[in-house]
C-alpha positions in Angstrom: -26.0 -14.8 -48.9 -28.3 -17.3 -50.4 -27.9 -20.9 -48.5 -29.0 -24.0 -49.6 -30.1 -26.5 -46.8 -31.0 -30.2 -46.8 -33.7 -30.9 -44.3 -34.4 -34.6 -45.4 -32.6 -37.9 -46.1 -35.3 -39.9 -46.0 -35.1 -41.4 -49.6 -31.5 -41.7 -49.8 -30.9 -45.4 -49.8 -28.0 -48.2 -49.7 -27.4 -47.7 -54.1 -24.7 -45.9 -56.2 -24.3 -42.8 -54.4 -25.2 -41.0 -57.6 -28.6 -41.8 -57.4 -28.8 -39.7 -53.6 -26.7 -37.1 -55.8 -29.5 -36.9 -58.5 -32.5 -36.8 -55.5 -30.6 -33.7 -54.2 -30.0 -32.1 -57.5 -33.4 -32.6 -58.2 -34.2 -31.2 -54.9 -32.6 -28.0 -55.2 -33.8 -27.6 -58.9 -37.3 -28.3 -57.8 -37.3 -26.0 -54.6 -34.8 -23.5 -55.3 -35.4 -22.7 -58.7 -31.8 -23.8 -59.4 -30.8 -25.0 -63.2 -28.2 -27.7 -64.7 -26.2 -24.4 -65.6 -25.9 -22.4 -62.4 -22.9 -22.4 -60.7 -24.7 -24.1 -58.0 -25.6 -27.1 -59.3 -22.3 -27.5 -61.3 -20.3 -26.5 -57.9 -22.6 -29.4 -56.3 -22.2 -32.2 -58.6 -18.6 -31.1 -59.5 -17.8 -31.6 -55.7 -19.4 -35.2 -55.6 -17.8 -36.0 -58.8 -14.2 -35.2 -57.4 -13.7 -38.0 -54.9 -14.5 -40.6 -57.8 -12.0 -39.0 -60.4 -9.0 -40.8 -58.7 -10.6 -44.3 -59.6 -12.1 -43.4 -62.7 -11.8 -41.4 -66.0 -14.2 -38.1 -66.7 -16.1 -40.1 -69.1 -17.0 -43.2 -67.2 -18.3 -41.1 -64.1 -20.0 -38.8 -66.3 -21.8 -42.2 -68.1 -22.3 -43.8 -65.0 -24.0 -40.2 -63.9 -26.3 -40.6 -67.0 -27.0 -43.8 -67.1 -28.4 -43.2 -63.5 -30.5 -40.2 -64.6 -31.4 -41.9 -66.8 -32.8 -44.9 -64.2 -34.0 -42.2 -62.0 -38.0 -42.6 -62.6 -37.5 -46.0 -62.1 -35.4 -45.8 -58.8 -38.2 -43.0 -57.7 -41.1 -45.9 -58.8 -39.1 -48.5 -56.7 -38.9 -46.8 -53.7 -42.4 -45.4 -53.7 -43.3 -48.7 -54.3 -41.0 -50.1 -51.3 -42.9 -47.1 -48.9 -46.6 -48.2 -49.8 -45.6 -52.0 -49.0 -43.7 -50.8 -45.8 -46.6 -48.9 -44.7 -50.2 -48.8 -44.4 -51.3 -48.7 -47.7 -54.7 -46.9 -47.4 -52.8 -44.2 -44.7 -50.4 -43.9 -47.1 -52.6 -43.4 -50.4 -54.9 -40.6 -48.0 -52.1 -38.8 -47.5 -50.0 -38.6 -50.4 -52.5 -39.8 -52.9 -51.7 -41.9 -56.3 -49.7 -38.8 -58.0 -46.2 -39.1 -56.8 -46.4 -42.6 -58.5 -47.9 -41.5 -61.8 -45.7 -38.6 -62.1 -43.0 -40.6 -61.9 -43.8 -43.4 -64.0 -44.9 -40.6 -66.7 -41.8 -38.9 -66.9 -40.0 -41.9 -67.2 -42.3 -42.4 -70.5 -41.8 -38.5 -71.2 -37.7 -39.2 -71.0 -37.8 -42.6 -73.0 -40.1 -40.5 -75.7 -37.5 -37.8 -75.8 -34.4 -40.4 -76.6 -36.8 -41.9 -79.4 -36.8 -45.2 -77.3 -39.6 -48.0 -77.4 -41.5 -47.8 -73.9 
């Protein structure tokens, strides 16, 4: 049998717990060659999506959960952001270098091109 494990928490902040839920799905997508249509990442955020159904109606948690996708390169930007001011910035840049920052801020473009929306 085929496990998924999560070794790190580190990004997961104080925010809408959906934004953790997209880090992860990303995660496993990324890492374990997982798509939005396998069972596995539909089991995942199905599972997450259950304890908010008792407060609100299928379509506002599955807004909310786009609208947050959608916000994703920007939370990414943010917190990359936060970890180079928290840190040494020169350790920091040697390390990881300037990519993780540009990606992000690149596919927030790509995303925004996609929906036809003015960046």
């Amino acid at each position: 049998m085929q496990k998924i494990t999560l070794i790190d928490l580190g990004e997961i902040v104080i925010s809408h717990p959906f934004f953790s839920l997209i880090n992860f799905l990303y995660q496993i997508k990324t890492h374990h060659k997982i798509t939005e249509k396998d069972s596995a990442y539909q089991n995942i955020k199905e599972a997450c999506f259950k304890n908010f159904r008792q407060f609100e109606s299928e379509e506002n948690i599955s807004n909310a959960f786009e609208q947050a996708y959608i916000l994703r390169p920007i939370f990414d930007a943010l917190a990359h952001y936060r970890l180079i001011e928290a840190c040494d910035k020169a350790e920091l840049t040697t390390f990881y270098g300037t990519g993780k920052l540009c990606s992000q801020l690149k596919e927030l473009i790509t995303f925004c091109n996609e929906k036809n929306w003015e960046v």
